[in-house]
N, C-alpha and C positions, 0 to 999 in steps of 0.2 A: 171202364173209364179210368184214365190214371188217375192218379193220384197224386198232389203235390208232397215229395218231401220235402221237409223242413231243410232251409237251408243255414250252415250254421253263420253267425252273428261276431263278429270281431265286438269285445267288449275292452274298454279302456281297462288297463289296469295299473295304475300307480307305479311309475320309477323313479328314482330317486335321482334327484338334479343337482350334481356339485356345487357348493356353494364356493362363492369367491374365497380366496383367503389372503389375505395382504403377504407381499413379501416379503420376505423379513430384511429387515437392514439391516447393517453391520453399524454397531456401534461405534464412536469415533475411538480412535486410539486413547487412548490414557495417557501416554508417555509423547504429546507431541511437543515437540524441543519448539521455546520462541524464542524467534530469531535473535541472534546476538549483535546488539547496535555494533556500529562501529565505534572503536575508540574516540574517548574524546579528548580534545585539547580546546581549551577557555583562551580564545585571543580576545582582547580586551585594546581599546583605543583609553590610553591612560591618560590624553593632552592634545589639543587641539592649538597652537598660538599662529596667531595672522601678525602680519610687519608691515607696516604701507609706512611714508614719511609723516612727517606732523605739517611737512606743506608741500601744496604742486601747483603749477599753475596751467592753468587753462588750457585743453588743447594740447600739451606736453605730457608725452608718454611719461609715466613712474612704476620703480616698480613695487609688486604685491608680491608677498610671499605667506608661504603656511608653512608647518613644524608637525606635520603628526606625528606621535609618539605612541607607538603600538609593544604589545607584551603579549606571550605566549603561558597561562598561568598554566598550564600542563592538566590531563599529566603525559600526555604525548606529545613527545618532543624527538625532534626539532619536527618544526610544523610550514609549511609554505604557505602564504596569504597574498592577498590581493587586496588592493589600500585604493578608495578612491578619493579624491579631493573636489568638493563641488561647490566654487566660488562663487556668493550672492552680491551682488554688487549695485549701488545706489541707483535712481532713475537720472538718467543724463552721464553716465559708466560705462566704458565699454573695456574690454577686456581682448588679448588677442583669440586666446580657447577658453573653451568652458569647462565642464569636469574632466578631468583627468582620473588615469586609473592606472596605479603601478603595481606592475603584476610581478608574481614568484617571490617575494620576499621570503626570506627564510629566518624565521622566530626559532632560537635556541632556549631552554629552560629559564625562566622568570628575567631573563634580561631585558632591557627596555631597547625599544631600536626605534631613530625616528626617521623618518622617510619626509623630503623638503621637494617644492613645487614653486615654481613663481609662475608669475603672469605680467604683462607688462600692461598698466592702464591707464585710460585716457578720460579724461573728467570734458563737459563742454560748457558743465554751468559749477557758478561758485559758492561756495559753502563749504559746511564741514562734512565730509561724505564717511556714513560708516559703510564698512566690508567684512562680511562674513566667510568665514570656510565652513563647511558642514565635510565632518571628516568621519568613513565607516571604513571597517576593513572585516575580512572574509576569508574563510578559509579555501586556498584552491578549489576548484572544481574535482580536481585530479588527485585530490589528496583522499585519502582514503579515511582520516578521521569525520567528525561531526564534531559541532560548537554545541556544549551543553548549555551553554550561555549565552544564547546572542544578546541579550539586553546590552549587555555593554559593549559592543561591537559599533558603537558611533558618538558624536561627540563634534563640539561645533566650538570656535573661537572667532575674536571680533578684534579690527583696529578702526583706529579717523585718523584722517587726513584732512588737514584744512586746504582748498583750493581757492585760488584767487586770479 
């Protein structure tokens, strides 16, 4: 009769299963340079004055003028600016433009420059009418410095006119 041999038996036997290991990162540099601003030049609106008459009458063009007076406190010099002029004007005022905006001025070291605007205006009721300019100015787009200062890059002046 045969016989059964034994046949032999696959037993498990324990291997050893890699564990993850984080990759290692590379630390940041030490020595990384921050970036260097651009130079600056502080333009500064040092005066704002409006001019209108002391009388107009009714329906009769007069005119309105502004006075800004802009400065370059350095320390980059000479610097180009951009100046706008933005006339408020009483209710029953009309004005031929509205803001104006004169471009490329060029600011040399702490000199004062001022830059003049009129408007021609027409009142249709009577009183004593007040008129504002709100005056800012900017350094070009295309200029290569930065305003460490803008707080003082604007500035507003006022007249009246009686009209009758």
């Amino acid at each position: 009769t045969p016989t059964a041999e034994p046949t032999a038996t696959a037993t498990a036997t324990p291997t050893a299963t890699p564990e993850s290991t984080a990759t290692p990162t590379e630390a940041p540099p030490t020595d990384v340079a921050t970036p260097t601003p651009p130079p600056g030049a502080d333009v500064q609106v040092v005066e704002v004055i409006v001019s209108s008459p002391a009388n107009a009458t009714i329906g009769i063009a007069f005119m309105m003028s502004a006075d800004i007076s802009v400065r370059n406190n350095g320390p980059v010099m000479p610097v180009v600016v951009d100046t706008t002029f933005a006339p408020v004007l009483p209710a029953g005022c009309t004005a031929t433009t509205g803001a104006i905006t004169v471009q490329n001025t060029a600011l040399s070291g702490n000199f004062i420059t001022t830059i003049s605007r009129a408007w021609n205006v027409t009142c249709t009721s009577p009183g004593s009418r007040g008129f504002t300019v709100n005056g800012s100015t900017t350094i070009d787009p295309l200029q290569p410095a930065a305003d460490p200062n803008p707080a003082n890059n604007s500035g507003s002046g006022s007249s009246s006119t009686v009209v009758s």
